[in-house]
C-alpha positions in Angstrom: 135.5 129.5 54.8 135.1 125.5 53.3 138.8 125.0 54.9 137.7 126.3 58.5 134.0 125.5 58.3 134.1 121.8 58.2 137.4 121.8 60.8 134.8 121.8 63.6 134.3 118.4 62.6 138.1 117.5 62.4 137.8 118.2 66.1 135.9 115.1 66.0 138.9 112.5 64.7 138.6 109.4 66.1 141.8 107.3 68.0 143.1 103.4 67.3 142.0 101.8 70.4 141.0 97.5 70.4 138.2 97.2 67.9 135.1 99.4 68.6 136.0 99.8 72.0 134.9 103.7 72.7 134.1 103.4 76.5 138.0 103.3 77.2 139.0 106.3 74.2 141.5 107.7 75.9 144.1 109.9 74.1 146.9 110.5 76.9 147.3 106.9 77.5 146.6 105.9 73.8 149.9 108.4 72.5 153.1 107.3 72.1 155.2 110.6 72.3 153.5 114.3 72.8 153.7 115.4 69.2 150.2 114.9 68.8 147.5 112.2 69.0 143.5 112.1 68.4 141.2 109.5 69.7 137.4 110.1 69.9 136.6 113.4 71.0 139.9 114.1 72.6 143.2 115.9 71.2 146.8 116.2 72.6 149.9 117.0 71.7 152.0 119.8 70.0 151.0 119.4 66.5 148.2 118.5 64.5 146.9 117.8 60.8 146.8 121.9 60.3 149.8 123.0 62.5 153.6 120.9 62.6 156.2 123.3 63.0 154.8 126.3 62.3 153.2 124.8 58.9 150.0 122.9 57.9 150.6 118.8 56.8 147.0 119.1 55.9 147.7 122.0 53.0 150.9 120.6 51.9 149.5 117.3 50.7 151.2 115.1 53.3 148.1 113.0 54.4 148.5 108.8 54.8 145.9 106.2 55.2 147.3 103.6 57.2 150.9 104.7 56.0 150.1 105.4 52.1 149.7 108.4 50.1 146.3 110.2 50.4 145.4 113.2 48.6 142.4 114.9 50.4 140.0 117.2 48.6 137.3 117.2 51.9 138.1 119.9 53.9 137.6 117.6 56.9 138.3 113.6 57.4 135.4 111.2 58.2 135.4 110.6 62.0 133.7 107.5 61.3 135.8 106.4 58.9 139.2 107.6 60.8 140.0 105.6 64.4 142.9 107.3 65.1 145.1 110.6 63.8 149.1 109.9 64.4 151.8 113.3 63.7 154.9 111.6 62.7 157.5 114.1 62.7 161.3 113.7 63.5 162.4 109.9 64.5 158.9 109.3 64.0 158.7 109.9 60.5 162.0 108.0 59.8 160.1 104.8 59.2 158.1 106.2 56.1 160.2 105.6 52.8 159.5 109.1 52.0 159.4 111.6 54.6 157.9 115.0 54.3 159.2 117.8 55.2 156.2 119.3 56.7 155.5 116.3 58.9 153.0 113.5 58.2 149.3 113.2 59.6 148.7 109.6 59.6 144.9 108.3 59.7 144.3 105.0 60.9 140.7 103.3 59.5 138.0 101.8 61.9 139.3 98.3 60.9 136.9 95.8 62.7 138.6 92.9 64.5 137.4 89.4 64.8 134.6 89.7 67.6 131.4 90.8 67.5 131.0 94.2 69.1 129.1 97.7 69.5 129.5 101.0 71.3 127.7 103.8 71.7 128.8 107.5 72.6 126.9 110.4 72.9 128.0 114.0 74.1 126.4 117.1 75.1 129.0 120.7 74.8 130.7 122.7 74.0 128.3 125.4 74.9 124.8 124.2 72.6 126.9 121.1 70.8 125.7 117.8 71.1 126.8 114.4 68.8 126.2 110.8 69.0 127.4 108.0 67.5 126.5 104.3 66.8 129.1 101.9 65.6 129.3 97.8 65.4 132.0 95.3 63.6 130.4 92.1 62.4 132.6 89.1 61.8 131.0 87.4 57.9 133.5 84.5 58.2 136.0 83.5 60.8 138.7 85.1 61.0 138.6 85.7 57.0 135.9 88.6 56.8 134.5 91.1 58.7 132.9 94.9 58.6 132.6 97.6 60.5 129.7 100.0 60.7 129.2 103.4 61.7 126.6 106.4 61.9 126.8 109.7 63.6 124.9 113.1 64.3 125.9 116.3 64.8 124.1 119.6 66.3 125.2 123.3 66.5 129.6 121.6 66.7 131.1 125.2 66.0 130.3 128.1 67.4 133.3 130.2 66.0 132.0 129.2 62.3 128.0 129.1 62.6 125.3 129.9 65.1 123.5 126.9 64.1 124.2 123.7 62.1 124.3 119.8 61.8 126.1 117.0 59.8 125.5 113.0 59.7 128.3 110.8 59.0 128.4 107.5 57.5 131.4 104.8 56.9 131.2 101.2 56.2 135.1 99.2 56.5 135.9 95.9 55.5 138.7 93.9 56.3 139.2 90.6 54.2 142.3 88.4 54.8 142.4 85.8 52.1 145.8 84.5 52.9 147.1 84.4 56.6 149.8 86.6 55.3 147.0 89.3 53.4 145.3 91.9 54.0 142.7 94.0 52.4 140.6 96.7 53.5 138.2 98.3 51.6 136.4 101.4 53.1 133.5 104.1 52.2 132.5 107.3 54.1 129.8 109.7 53.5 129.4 113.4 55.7 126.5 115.4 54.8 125.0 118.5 56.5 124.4 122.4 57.0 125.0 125.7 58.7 123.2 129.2 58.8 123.8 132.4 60.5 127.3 131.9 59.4 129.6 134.0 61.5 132.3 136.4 60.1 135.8 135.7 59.2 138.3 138.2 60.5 141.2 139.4 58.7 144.2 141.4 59.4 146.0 143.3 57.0 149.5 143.2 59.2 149.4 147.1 59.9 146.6 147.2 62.4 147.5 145.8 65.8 144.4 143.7 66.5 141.7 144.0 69.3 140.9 141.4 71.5 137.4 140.3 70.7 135.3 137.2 71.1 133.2 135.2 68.4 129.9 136.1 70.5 130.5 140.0 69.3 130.6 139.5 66.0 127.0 140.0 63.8 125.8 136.9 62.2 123.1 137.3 59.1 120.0 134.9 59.3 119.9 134.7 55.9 123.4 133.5 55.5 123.9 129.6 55.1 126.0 126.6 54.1 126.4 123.0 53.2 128.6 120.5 52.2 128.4 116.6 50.6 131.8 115.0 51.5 132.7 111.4 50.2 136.2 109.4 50.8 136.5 105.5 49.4 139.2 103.5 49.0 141.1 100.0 50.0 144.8 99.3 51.6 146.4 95.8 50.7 149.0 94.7 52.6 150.8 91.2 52.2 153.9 89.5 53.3 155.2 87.4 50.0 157.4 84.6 51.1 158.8 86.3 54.0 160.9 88.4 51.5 158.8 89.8 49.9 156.9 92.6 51.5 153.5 94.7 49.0 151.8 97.6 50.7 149.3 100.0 48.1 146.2 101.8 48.5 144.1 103.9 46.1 142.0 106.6 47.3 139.2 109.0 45.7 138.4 112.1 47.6 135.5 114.2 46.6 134.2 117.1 48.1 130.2 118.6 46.2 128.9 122.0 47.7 126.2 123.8 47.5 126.2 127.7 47.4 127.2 129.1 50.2 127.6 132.5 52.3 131.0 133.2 53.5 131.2 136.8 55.3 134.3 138.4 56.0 135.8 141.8 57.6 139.4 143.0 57.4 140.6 145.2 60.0 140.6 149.1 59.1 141.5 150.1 62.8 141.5 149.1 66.0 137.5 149.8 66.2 136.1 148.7 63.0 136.4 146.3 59.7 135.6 146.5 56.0 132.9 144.4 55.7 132.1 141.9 52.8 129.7 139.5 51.9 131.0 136.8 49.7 128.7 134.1 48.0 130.5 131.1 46.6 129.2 129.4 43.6 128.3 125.6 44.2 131.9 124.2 44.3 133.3 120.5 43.4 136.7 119.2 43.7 137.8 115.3 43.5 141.2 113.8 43.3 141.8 110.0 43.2 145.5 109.3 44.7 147.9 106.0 46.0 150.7 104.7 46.4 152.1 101.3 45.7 155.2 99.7 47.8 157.0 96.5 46.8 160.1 95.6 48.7 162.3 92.9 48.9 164.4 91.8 52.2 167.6 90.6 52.1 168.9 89.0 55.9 172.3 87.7 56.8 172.8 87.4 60.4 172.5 90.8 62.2 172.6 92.7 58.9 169.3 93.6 57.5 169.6 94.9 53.5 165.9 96.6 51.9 165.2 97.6 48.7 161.9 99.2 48.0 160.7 100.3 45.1 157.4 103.1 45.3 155.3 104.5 43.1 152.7 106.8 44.1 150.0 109.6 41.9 147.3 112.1 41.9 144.8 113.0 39.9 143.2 116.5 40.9 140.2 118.6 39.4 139.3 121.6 41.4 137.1 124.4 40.6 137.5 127.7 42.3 136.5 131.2 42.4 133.4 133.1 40.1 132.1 134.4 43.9 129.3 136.8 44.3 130.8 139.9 46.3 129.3 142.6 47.8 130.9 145.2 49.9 129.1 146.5 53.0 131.1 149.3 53.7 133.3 149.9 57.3 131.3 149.1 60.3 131.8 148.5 64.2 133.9 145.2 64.5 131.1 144.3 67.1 128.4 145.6 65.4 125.3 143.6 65.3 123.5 145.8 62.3 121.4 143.3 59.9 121.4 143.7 56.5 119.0 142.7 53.3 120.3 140.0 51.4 122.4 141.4 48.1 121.9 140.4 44.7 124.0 137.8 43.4 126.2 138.7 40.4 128.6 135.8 39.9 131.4 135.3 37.9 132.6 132.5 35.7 134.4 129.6 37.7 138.3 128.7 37.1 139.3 125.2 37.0 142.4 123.9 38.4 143.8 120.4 37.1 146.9 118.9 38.1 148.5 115.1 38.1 151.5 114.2 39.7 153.2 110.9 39.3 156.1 110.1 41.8 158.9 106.9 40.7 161.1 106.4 43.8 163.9 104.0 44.9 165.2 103.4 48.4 168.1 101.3 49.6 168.7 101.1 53.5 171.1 98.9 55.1 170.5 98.0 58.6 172.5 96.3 61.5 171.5 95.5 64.4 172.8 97.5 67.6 174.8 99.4 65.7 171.9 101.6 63.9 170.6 101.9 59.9 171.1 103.9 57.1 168.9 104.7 53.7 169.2 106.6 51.1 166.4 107.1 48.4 165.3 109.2 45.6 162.1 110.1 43.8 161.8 111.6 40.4 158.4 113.7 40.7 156.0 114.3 37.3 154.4 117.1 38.0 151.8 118.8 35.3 149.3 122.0 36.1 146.8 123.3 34.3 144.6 126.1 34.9 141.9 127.8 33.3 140.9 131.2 34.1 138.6 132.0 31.7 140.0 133.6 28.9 143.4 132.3 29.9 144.6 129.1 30.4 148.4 128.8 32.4 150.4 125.2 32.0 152.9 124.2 35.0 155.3 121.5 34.4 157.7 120.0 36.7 160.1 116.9 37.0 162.8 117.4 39.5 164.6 114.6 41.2 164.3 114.6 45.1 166.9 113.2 47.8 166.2 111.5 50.9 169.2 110.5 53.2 168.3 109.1 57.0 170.2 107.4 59.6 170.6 105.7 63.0 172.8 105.1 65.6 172.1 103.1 68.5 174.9 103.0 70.8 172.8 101.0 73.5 171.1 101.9 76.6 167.9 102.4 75.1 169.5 105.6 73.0 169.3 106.2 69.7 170.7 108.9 67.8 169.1 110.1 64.3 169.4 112.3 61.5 167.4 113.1 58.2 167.8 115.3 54.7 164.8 115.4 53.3 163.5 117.6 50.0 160.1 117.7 48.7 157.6 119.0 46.2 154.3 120.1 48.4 151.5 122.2 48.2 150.4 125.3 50.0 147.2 126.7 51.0 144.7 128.2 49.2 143.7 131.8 49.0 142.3 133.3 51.7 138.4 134.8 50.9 139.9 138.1 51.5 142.5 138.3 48.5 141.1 138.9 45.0 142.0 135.6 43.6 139.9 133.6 46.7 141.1 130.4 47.0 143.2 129.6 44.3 145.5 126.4 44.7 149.3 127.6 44.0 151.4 125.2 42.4 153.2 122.8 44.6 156.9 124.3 45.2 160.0 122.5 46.2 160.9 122.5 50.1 163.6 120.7 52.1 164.5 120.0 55.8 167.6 118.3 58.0 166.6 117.9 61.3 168.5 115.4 63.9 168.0 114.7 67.5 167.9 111.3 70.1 165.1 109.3 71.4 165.9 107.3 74.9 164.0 104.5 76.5 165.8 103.9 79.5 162.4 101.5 80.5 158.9 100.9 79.3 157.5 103.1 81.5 159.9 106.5 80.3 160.7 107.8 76.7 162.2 111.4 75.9 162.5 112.8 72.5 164.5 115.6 71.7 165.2 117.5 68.0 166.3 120.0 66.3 165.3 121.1 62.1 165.8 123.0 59.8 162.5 123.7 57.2 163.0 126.2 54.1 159.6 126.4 52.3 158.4 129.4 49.5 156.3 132.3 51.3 152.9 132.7 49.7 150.5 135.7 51.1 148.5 138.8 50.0 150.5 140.9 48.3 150.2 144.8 47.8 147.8 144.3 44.9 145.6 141.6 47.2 146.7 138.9 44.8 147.6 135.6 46.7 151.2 135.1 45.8 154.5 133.9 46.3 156.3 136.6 47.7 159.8 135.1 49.1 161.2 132.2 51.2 160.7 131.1 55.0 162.9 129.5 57.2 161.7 127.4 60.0 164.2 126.5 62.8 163.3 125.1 65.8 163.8 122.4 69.0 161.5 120.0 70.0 161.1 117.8 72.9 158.2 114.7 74.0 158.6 113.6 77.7 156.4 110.4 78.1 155.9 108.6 81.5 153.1 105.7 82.6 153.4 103.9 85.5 150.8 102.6 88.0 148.2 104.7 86.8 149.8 108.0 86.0 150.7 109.0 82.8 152.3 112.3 82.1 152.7 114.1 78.0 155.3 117.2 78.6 155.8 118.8 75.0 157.6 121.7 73.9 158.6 123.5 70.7 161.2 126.8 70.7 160.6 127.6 66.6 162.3 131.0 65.0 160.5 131.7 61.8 161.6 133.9 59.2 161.1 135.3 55.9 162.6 136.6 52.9 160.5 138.8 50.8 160.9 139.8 47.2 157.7 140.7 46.5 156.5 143.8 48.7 153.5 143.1 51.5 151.9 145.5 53.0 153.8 147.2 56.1 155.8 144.2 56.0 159.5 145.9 57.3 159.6 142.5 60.1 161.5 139.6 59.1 159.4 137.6 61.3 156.2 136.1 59.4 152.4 136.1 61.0 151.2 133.0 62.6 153.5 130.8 64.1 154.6 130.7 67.8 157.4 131.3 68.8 157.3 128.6 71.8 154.9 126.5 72.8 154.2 124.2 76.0 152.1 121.8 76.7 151.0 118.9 79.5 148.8 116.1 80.2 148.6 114.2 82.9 145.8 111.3 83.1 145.5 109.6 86.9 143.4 106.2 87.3 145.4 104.8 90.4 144.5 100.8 90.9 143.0 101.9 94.5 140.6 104.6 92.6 138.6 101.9 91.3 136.6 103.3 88.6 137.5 106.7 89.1 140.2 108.7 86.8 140.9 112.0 86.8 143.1 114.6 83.9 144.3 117.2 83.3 145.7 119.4 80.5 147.8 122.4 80.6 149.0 124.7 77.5 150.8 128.1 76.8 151.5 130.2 74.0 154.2 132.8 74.1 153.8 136.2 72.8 153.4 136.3 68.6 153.7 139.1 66.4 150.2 140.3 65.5 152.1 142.7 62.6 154.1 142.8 59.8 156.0 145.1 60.7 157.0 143.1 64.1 156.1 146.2 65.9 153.3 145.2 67.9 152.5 141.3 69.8 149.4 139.5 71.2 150.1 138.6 75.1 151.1 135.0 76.4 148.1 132.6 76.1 147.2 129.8 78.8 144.4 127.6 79.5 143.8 124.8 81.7 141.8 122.1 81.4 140.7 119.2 83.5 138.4 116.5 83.5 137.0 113.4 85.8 135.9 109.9 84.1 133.8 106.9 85.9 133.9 103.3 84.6 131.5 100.7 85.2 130.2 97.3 84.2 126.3 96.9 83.9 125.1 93.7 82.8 128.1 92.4 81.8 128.6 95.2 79.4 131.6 98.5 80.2 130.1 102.0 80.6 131.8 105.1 80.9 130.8 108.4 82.3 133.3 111.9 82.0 133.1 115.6 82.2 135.5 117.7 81.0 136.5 121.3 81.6 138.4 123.4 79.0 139.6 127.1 79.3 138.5 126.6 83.2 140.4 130.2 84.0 138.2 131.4 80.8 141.4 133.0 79.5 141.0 135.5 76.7 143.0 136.2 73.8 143.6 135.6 69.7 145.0 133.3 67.5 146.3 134.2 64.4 146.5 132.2 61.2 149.2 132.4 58.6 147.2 133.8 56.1 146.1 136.5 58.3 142.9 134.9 59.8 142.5 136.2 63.5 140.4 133.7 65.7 139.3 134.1 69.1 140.4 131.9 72.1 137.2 129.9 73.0 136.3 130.8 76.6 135.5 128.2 79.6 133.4 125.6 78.5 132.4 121.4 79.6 131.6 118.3 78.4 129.9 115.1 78.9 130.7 112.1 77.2 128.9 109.0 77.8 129.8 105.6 76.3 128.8 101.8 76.5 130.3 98.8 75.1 128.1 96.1 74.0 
C-alpha cells in the first residue's frame, strides 16, 4: 500500500509559476504541450510521474531535480518542496543528455526570487478533504541570497486509501548566487503524518471479469492504521565557466522511516466475493543518496554549434522489505462491511535489498543552425545488487554499455523534425502486497525505445506535436506460484499528439495517445492465453480549455474533458471494462484587496458522476471517483 497510500499527496505537486505567486497557479496556461503538467492543486495532461506510455517513470528510476538525476525512495514528492512537475517525453526529452526510455518526470524546486513575498492557499474537498498552506521567500542579501519557506496541513486527502488521515509538510530552499554566472540551491523537506480505517486493496487475479464497485462499499477496520516520516535534501549547482564552459550537478538523499502499518487486501474469487487478507508490515526504512554531475565544454564557429559533455551520475540504495504479519480472513462479500478482531501479529524476519549503480557517459552533438543537430552518446552503467533473504544472500552484477543516438531537422517554417534511439538500464515496480514475496524490488533490466515524430510552431500562439515509439521493456507479474517475477517481454507501440493554442484569453490542451501493448510470456500466468497485458489503455483523450477573456474582468472559467477506451480487465483478453468519461469544469474570481491579489475558484470533477474501474498493471483494480468540488482560495502578500 506505501506506493498508493502517500500518492494522495502526489496529487498535491506543486507548478513553476513567478516566485510564490499561488493566487494565479494555473496549470492550462502554465503547460507547454499536453503531455502533462502539475501546478498547485491542479493536473493536466496525458501522462504523469506513474503513467507515460503505458509505464510508470516514477518506478523505473527516471526522476530529475531541476534536470539531474534523482533517485526517490518517498513514495510521494514534497509539495512544498516541488513548484512544478514537467513529463518530458518525445522532442521534449531530446534536450536531456540521457533520455529514458520510460519518459522523464522533471521536478522543479520552490526556488525563491529576489522580492520579498507570501501566499496563502487553503482548500476545502474532495468530499471531507481540506489543506492549507503557508509559504514566503525572504531575500538575506541582494540579489546574492535568499530562502524560501513553506508549511502545509493536510485532513482526510484520500478517500480511496483511508477513511481518515492527515500529513504536515515542511521545506526550506535556498538559492545563493556567488558569481553572477552561479548558482546554488540547497533544499530540505520534511512530510510527516497518519491514516486509520485503512481501506482495502483490490486485486484481480486476470480470470475473474471484475465488478464494478465503488471505494464507499468496501469495509474498513477501525483498528487498522498507518504512518509515514518522509525526508528529501539536497543542493543543484549550476555555473557558466567562461562562457565555454558549462557545470550542472546535484546530490540528493531520499529517505523514507515508517512505522508499522495495516495494509488489507482482497483478491477476486468471483464476480461476488474476494479472499480476504490482512497484512501488517513491519516498520520499514529505505534511503538512497543519488546525483549527477555535468561538465561540458562549447565549441562555436559561426552557425555551427559543437558540445562535448562529459556525465557522471550514481546511487546508493538500502531498502528493507518484507517479514509482514499475515492473516487470512477467509472469502467474504466484496461489499461486505463485517468487522473483525484484530489478529495476532506473527512477523517474519525482514530482507534487505542493497544496490549501487555508477553511470560514466560521453556525449558529442553537433549542431547547425537552421539546418537541425545531431548527438550521439554512450554510458557505460556499474551496476551491483545485493540481497539478503535470510538464509540466502543473491549478488547481481551488471556493466553494459548503453547507446543514445538523437537528431533534428529543421527545414523552416517553424517545423522540426526529430528522431531518438535510446537504451536503458531501469527499474520496475515492486511487488504487489498480494504476491508472496510483497514488495520486493526486481533488479533493474535493460530496455530501449526509437520513437520519431515533428513539432510545428507556425506562431506563438499554436504548437502541435505529433510521435510515434517504439518501447521494449521485461514483463514482471505474479506468476502461477504468486511469486513476483519476470515472466517475458512487452512491447509498447504507440502515437502521440499535443495541440496547444492561447490567444486572447483562451487557451485550449487537446492530447491523445493510440498505444498497442503486448507481451511475450515465458513464464506461465495465470489464465493468461491474451497477448495483450493488464493495465494500459489502449487510447486515451483528453482536453482543457481555460477562458479569462480581457472583457470578463476578473472572471475565468475551465473546463476539462477525458476518455478512456475499453481495456482488457483479463488475461485471457476475453472480457473488457466499458469506455470511461468524465467532465470537469470549474469558475475562478481574481481580485485585489489592499493592494494585495486574491483568488477565489470552485471546481467540479466527475460532474456526470460517471462510474467505472481502473486497473493497474500489477493487477490493482481502483474505482473511478464519483462527482465531487472544490474550493481553493489564495492571497498574495
Amino acid at each position: 500500500m506505501r506506493c498508493r497510500t502517500l500518492a494522495a499527496i502526489a496529487g498535491l505537486a506543486v507548478g513553476h509559476i513567478a516566485f510564490a505567486q499561488r493566487a494565479d497557479e494555473n496549470a492550462v496556461t502554465a503547460a507547454q504541450d499536453a503531455f502533462g503538467t502539475s501546478v498547485g492543486l491542479q493536473n493536466v495532461g496525458l501522462y504523469s510521474p506513474n503513467d507515460a506510455r503505458g509505464f510508470s517513470p516514477q518506478q523505473a528510476g527516471n526522476l530529475r531535480i531541476e534536470g539531474l538525476y534523482f533517485d526517490q525512495q518517498t513514495w510521494v514528492t514534497d509539495d512544498c518542496m516541488v513548484r512544478e512537475t514537467t513529463m518530458r517525453v518525445g522532442i521534449a526529452a531530446q534536450s536531456y543528455s540521457f533520455p529514458a526510455p520510460t519518459g522523464i518526470a522533471d521536478l522543479s524546486l520552490r526556488t525563491p526570487g529576489d522580492k520579498a513575498l507570501s501566499s496563502a492557499v487553503v482548500t476545502r474537498g474532495p468530499f471531507n478533504t481540506a489543506t492549507a498552506d503557508v509559504e514566503t521567500q525572504i531575500p538575506l542579501a541582494d540579489r546574492t541570497l535568499g530562502v524560501d519557506l513553506c508549511a502545509g496541513y493536510r485532513k482526510n486527502f484520500e478517500v480511496d486509501l483511508f477513511h481518515e488521515s492527515h500529513a504536515a509538510v515542511f521545506a526550506t530552499t535556498f538559492r545563493w548566487r556567488p558569481t553572477e554566472n552561479t548558482e546554488i540551491i540547497p533544499f530540505w523537506s520534511y512530510a510527516v503524518g497518519g491514516a486509520r480505517r485503512i481501506v482495502p486493496e483490490v486485486y484481480t487475479d486476470g480470470t475473474v471479469p471484475i465488478p464494478l464497485f465503488r471505494t464507499r462499499d468496501l469495509g474498513a477496520q477501525s483498528w487498522t492504521t498507518w504512518g509515514w516520516h518522509q525526508t528529501t535534501f539536497g543542493a543543484v549547482a549550476k555555473s557558466s565557466l567562461g562562457g565555454q564552459w558549462e557545470l550542472a550537478a546535484g546530490l540528493f538523499h531520499s529517505l523514507e522511516r515508517d512505522p508499522l502499518g495495516f495494509q488489507p487486501y482482497m483478491t477476486l474469487a468471483t464476480t461476488q466475493t474476494a479472499d480476504s487478507v490482512m497484512d501488517v508490515a513491519p516498520p520499514f526504512v529505505a534511503e538512497s543518496t543519488s546525483g549527477e554531475l555535468r561538465l561540458a565544454r562549447v565549441f562555436k564557429n559561426g552557425v555551427q554549434q559543437q558540445t562535448i559533455q562529459f556525465s557522471v551520475r550514481g546511487r546508493a540504495v538500502k531498502r528493507d522489505f518484507g517479514g509482514d504479519s499475515i492473516t487470512d480472513l477467509g472469502t467474504v462479500p466484496l461489499t461486505s462491511q463485517a468487522t473483525f478482531a484484530q489478529p495476532a501479529l506473527k512477523f517474519t524476519s525482514q530482507s534487505r535489498d542493497n544496490t549501487r549503480q555508477l553511470d560514466l557517459g560521453l556525449t558529442f552533438e553537433e549542431r547547425w543552425q537552421g539546418v537541425g543537430s545531431f548527438a550521439v552518446g554512450v554510458l557505460n552503467d556499474h551496476y551491483r545488487r545485493n540481497v539478503v533473504v535470510s538464509p540466502t544472500t543473491v549478488d547481481t552484477n551488471s556493466t553494459p554499455w548503453l547507446l543514445n543516438l538523437r537528431s533534428e531537422v529543421d527545414p523552416g517554417g517553424g517545423l522540426i523534425f526529430y528522431s531518438s534511439f535510446v537504451q536503458g538500464l531501469e527499474d520496475s515496480a515492486l511487488a504487489p502486497v498480494s504476491a508472496a514475496n510483497r514488495n520486493e524490488p526486481p533488479p533493474a533490466t535493460r530496455t530501449r525505445q526509437v520513437d520519431a515524430g515533428f513539432r510545428w510552431v507556425p506562431s506563438e500562439r499554436l504548437q502541435l506535436i505529433f510521435g510515434a515509439f517504439d518501447i521494449h521493456k521485461p514483463y514482471f507479474n505474479v506468476g502461477a506460484d504468486n511469486v513476483y517475477a519476470l515472466l517475458g517481454r512487452l512491447q509498447h507501440r504507440g502515437l502521440e499528439g499535443s495541440l496547444s493554442f492561447n490567444d486572447a484569453g483562451l487557451t485550449v490542451l487537446l492530447g491523445g495517445v493510440l498505444l498497442k501493448p503486448r507481451v511475450e510470456r515465458v513464464i506461465p500466468e495465470p489464465g493468461a492465453t491474451g497477448n495483450t497485458p493488464l493495465g494500459p489503455v489502449p487510447l486515451t483523450w483528453t482536453a482543457n480549455v481555460d477562458y479569462a477573456p480581457p472583457h470578463w474582468g476578473p472572471w475565468a472559467a475551465s473546463l476539462q474533458w477525458n476518455r478512456l477506451s475499453s481495456r482488457v480487465a483479463t488475461t485471457a483478453n476475453d472480457d473488457y471494462l466499458p469506455p470511461l468519461a468524465t467532465l470537469g469544469a470549474g469558475v475562478r474570481y481574481h481580485w485585489t484587496q489592499l493592494a494585495h491579489p486574491w483568488s477565489v475558484r470552485v471546481d467540479g470533477f466527475n460532474l456526470t458522476d460517471a462510474r467505472g474501474l481502473h486497473v493497474s498493471s500489477l493487477d490493482l483494480v481502483l474505482p473511478e471517483q464519483g462527482r465531487r468540488f472544490m474550493l481553493t482560495l489564495a492571497i498574495d502578500l
